[in-house]
Backbone as a ProteinNet text record, in pm:
[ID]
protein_1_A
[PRIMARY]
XXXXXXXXXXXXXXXXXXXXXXXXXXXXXXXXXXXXXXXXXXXXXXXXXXXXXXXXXXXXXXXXXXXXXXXXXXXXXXXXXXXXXXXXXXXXXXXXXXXXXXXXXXXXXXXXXXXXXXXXXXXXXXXXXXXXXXXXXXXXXXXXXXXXXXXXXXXXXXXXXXXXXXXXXXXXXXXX
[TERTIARY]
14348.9	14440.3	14365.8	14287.2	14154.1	14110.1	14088.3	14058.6	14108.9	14244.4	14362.3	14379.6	14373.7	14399.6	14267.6	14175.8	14041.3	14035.2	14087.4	14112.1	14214	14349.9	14434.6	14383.2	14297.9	14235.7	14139.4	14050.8	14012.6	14101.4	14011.1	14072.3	14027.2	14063	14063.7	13911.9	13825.2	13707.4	13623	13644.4	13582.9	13529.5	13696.4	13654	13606.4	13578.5	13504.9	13373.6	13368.8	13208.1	13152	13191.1	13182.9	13151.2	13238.9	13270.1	13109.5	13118.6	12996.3	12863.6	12841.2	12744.2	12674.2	12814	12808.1	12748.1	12800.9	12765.9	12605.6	12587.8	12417.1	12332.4	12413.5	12302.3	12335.6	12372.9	12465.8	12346.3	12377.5	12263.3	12091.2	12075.2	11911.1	11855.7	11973.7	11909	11946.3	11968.5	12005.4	11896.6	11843.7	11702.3	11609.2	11612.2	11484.9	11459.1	11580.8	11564.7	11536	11555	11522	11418.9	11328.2	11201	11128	11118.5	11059.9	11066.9	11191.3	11190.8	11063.9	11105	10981.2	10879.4	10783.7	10688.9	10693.2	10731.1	10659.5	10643.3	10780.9	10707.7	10568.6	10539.8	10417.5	10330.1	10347	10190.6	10123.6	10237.7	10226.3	10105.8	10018.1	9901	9868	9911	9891.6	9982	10061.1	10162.2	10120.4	10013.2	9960.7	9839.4	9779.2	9811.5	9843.4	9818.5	9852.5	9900.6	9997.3	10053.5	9906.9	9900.6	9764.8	9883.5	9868.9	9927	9781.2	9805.9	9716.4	9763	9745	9792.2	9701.7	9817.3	9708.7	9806.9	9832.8	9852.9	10003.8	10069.5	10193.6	10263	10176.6	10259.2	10370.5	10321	10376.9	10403.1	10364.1	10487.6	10613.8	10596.6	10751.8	10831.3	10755.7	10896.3	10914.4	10849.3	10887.9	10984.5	10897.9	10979.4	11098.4	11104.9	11193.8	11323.1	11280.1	11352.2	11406.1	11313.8	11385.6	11476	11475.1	11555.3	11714.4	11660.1	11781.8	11897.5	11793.4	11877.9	11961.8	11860.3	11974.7	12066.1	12078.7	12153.8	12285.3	12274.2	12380.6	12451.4	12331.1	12425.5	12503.6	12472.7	12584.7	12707.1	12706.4	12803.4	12938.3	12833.2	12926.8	12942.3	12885.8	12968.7	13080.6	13064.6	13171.2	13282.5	13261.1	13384.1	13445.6	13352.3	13479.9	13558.9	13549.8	13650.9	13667.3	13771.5	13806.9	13788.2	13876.1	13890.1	13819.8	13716.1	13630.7	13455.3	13494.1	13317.2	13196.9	13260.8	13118.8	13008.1	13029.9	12916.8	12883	12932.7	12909.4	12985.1	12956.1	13080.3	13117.9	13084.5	13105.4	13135.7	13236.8	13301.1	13184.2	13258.9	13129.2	13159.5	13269.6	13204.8	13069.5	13108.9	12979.7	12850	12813.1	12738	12678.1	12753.8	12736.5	12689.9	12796.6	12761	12558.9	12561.4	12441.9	12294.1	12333.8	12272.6	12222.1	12363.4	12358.6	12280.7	12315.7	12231.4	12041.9	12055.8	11887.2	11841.4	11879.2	11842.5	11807.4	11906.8	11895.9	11789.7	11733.8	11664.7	11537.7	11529	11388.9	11357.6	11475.6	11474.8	11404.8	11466.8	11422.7	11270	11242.4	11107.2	11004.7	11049.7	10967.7	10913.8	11071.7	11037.1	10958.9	10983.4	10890.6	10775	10694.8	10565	10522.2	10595	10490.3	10443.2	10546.5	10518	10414.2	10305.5	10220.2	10111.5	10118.8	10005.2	10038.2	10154.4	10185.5	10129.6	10063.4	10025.9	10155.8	10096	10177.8	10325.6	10184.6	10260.9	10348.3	10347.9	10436.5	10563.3	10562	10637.4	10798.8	10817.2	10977.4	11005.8	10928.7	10949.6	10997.9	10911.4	10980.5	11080.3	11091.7	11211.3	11306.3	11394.1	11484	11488.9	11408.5	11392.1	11497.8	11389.6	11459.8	11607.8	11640.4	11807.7	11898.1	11837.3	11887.2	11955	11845.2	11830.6	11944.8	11936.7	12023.2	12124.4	12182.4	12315.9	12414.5	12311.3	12311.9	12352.4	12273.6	12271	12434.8	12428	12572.8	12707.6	12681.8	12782.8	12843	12707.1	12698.4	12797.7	12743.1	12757.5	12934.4	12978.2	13145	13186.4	13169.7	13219.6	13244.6	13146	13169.8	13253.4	13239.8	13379.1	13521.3	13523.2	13637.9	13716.5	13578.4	13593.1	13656.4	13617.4	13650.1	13761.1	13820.9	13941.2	14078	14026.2	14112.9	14162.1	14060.8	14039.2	14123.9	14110.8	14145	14324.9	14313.8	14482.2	14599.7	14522.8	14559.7	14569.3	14471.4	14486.1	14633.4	14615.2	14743.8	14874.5	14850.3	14993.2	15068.4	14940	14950.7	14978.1	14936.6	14933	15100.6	15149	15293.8	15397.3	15311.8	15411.4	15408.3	15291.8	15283.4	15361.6	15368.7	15459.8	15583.5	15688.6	15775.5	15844	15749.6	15804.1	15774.8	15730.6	15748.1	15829.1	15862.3	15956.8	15890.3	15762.8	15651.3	15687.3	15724.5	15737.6	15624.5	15582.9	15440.7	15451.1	15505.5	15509	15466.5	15480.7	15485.4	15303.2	15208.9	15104.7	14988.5	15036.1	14912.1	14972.8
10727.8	10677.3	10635	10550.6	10491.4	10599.4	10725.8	10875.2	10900.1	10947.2	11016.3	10886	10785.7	10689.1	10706.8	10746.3	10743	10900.6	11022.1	11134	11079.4	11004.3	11047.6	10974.1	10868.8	10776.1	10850.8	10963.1	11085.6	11073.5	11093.4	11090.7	11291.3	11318	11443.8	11447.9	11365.3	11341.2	11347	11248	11281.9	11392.9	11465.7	11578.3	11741.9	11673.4	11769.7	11762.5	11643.7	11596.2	11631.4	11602.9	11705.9	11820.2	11883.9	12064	12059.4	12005	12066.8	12016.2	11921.4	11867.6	11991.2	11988.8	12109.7	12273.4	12296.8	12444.5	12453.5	12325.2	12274.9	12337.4	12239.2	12235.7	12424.2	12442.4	12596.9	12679.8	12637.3	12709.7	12652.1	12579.9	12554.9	12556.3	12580.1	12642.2	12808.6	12861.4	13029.5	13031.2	12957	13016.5	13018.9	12857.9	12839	12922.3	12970.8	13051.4	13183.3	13238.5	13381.8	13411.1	13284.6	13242.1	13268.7	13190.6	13188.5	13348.3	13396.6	13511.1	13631.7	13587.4	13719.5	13674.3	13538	13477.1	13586.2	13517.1	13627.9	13745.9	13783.3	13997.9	14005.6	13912.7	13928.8	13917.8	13776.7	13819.2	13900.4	13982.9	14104.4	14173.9	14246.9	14297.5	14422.6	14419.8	14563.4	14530.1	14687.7	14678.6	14774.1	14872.3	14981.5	14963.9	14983.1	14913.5	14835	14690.8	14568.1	14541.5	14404.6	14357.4	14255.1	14235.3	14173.8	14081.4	13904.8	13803.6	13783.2	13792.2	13712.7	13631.8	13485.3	13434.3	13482.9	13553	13609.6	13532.7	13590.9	13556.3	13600	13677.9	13751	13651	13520.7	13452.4	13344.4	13291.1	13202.2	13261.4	13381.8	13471.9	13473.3	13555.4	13571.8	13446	13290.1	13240.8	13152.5	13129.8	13053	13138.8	13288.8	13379.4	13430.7	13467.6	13531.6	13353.7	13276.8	13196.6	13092.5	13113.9	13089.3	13204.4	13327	13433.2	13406.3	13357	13351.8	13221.1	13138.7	13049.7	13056.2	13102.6	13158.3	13275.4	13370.5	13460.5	13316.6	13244.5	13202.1	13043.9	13044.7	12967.1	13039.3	13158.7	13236	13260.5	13295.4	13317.8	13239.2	13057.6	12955.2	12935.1	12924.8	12901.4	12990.8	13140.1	13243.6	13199.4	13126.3	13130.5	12988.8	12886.3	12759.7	12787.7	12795.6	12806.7	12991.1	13060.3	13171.9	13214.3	13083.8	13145.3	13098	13027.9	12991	13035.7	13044.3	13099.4	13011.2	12879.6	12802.9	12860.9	12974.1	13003.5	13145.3	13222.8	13340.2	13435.2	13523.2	13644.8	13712.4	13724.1	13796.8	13753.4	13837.9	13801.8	13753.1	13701.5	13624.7	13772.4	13856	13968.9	14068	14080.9	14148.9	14112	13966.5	13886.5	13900.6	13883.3	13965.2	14052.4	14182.9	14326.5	14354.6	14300.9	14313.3	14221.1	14110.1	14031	14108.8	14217.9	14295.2	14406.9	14498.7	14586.4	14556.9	14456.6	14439.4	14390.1	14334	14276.6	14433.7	14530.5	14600.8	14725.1	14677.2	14794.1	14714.7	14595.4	14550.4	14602.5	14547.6	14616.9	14773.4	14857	14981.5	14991.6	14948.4	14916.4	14843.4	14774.3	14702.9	14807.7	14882	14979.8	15098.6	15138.4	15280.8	15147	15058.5	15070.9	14971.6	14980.7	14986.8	15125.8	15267.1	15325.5	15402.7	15345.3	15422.9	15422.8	15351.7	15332.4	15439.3	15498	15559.6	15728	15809.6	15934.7	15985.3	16114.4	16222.9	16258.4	16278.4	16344.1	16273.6	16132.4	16040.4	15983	16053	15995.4	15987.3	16179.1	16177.2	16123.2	16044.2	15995	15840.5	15790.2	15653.7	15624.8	15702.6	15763.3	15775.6	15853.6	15887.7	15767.9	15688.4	15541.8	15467.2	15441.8	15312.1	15367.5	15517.4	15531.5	15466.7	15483.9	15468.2	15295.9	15269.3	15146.3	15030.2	15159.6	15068.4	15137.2	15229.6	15280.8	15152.4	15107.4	15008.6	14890.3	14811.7	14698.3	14716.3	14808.3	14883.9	14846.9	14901.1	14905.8	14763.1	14692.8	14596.6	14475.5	14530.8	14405.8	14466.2	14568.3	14625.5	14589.9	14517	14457.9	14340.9	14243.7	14098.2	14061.3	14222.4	14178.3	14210.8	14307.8	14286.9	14188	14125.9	14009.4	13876.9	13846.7	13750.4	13759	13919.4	13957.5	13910.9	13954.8	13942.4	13803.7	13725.7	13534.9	13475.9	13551.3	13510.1	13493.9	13625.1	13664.1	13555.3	13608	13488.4	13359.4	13295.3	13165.6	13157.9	13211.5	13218.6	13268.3	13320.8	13350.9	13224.9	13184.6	13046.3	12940.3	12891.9	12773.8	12805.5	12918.6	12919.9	12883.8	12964.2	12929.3	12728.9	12675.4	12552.5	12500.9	12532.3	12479.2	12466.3	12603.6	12653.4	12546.9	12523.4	12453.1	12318.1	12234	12112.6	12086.1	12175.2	12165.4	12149.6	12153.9	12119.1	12254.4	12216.6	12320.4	12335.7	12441.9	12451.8	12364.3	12292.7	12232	12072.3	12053.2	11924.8	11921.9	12000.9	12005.4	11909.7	11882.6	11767.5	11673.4
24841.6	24742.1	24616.7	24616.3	24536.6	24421	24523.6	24450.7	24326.6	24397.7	24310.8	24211.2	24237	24088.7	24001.2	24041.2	23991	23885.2	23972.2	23893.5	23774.4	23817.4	23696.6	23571.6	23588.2	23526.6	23358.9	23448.9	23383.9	23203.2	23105.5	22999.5	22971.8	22851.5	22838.2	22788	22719.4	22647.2	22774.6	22852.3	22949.2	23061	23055.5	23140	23052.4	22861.1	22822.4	22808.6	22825.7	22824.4	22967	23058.8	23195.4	23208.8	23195.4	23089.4	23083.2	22942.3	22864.4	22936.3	22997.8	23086.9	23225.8	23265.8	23395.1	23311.1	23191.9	23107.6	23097	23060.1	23001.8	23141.2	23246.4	23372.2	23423.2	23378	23496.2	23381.7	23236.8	23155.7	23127.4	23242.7	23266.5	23363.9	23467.7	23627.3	23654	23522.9	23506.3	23471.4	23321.5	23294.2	23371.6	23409.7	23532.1	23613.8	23729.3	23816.8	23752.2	23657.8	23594.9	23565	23455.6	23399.3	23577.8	23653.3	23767.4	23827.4	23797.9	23873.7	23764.2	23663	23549.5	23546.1	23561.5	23596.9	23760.4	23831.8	23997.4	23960.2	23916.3	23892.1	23816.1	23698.2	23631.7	23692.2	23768.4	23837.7	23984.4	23994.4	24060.2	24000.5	24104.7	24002.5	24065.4	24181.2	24271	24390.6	24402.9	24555.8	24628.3	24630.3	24674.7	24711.8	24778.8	24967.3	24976.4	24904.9	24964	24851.9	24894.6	24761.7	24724.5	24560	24498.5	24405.8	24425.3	24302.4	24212.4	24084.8	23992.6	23920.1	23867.3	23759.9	23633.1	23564	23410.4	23310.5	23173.4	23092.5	23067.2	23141.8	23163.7	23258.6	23335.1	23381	23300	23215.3	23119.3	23042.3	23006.1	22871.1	22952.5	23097.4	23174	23156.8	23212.3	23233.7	23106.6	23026.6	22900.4	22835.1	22794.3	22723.2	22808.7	22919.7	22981	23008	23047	23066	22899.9	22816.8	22710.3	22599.3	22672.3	22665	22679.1	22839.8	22908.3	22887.5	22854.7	22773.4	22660.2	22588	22430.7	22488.3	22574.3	22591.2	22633	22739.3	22843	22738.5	22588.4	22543.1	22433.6	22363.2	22327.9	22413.9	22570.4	22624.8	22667.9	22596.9	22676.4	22519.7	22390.9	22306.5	22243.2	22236.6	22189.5	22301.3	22407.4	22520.3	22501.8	22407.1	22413.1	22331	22208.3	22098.1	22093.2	22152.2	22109.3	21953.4	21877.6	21748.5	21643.3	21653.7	21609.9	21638.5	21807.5	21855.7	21775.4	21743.8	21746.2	21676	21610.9	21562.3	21565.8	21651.6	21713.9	21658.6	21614.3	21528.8	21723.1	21778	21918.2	22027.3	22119.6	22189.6	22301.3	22398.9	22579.4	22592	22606	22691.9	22674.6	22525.4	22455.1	22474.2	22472	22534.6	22665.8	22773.5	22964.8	22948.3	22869.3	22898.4	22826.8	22710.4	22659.2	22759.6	22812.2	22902.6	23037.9	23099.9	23244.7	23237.3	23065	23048.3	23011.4	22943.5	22909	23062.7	23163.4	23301.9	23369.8	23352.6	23407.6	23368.4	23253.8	23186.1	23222.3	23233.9	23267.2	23406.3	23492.2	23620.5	23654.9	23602.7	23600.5	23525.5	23383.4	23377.4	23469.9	23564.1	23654	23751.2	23757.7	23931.5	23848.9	23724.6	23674	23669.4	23637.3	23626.4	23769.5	23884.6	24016.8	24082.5	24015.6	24073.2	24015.5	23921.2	23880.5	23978.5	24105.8	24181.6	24299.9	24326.8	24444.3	24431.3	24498.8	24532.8	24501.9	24413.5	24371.2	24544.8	24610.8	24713.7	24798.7	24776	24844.5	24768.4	24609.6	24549.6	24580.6	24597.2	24643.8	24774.1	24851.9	24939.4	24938.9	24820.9	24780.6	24680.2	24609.8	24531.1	24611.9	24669.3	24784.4	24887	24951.3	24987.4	24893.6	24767.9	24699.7	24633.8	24656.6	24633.8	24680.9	24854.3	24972.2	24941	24942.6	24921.8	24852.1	24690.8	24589.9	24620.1	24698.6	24803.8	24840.4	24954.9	25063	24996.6	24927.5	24835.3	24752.6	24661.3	24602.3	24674.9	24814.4	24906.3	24960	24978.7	25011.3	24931.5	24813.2	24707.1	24691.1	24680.9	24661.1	24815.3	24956.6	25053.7	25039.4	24957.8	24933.8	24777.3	24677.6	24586.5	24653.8	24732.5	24823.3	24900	24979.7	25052.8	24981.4	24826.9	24800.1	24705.9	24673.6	24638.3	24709.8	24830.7	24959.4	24990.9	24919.3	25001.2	24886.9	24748	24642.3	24668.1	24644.4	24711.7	24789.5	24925.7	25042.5	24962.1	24945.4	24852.3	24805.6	24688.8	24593.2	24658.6	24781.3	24857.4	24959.4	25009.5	25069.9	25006.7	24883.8	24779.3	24762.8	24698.9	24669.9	24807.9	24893.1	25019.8	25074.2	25054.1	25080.2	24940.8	24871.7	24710.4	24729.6	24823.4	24817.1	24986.7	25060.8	25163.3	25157.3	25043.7	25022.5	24924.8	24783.6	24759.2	24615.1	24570.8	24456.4	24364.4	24271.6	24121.1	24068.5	24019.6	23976.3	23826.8	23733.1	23676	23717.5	23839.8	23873.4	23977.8	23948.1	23988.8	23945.2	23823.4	23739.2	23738.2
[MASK]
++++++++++++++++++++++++++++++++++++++++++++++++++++++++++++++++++++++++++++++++++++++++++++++++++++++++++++++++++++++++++++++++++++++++++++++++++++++++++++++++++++++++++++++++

C-alpha cells in the first residue's frame, strides 16, 4: 500500500530526471562493455596455433576510442529520440543513427574476421570459411528463435492484460 502511494507521489520532473539518469547509465555501460570488447580483440596478437594476448598500444586506442565512439553514437540515438521535433540538436532521425551504428559494428566485425585470417594456410582456408558460415547460419537461426520467442510472450501479454482488464471490469483509461 505504502508503494503505490509512494509511485503516485512521483511528480512528472522526477520521473524525467529518472528517464534521463537511466539513458546516461544504459549509455556508459554500452560504451564500457563495447570499449572492453575492442580493447580484447586488440590485444589479440596471434590465433594460429595458439591463441597469443599482448597488451600493445591498440589496447587503449580500442577502448577509449572504440568506447568513446560508442558513446557519442548512443548519445545521438537518445537525443534525436527525446524531442521528435526538435532532436536536441540532431538534424537525424534515432533510426538513421542504429542503422549507421549496426552497419559500422558490422563492418568492423567482418574486418576483424578478414584480418585473423591472414595467419591460416592457403589450403585450410575453404575449410574455415565454410565453418564460420556454418556458424553465422546457426547463431542467425538462433538469434530469429529468440525474436520469435519474445514476439510470442509479447502477444500473450497483451492478450492476457486485456482479458484480466475485461474481467475486472478496468477501462484502459482508468490504468494510471
Amino acid at each position: 500500500m505504502e508503494s503505490s502511494t509512494q509511485a503516485k507521489c512521483l511528480t512528472d520532473s522526477d520521473t524525467n530526471q529518472a528517464e534521463q539518469q537511466f539513458l546516461k547509465l544504459t549509455q556508459l555501460g554500452g560504451a564500457a562493455a563495447l570499449g572492453i570488447m575492442f580493447a580484447f580483440i586488440a590485444s589479440i596478437e596471434s590465433v594460429n596455433p595458439r591463441v597469443v594476448f599482448s597488451f600493445n598500444w591498440l589496447v587503449p586506442v580500442g577502448f577509449f576510442g572504440g568506447g568513446g565512439f560508442v558513446w557519442w553514437v548512443l548519445g545521438r540515438i537518445f537525443t534525436s529520440a527525446a524531442d521528435p521535433e526538435s532532436r536536441g540538436g540532431s538534424k537525424r532521425k534515432p533510426l538513421f543513427w542504429m542503422i549507421f551504428f549496426c552497419f559500422l559494428i558490422a563492418g568492423l566485425t567482418i574486418a576483424g574476421f578478414a584480418w585473423s585470417l591472414r595467419e591460416i594456410p592457403v589450403d585450410r582456408m575453404r575449410d574455415v570459411i565454410i565453418g564460420n558460415a556454418i556458424a553465422i547460419w546457426v547463431v542467425g537461426f538462433g538469434c530469429l528463435l529468440v525474436w520469435n520467442l519474445i514476439q510470442y510472450f509479447e502477444e500473450n501479454s497483451a492478450a492476457a492484460e486485456k482479458r484480466f482488464n475485461q474481467d475486472h471490469g478496468i477501462e484502459p483509461s482508468d490504468r494510471d
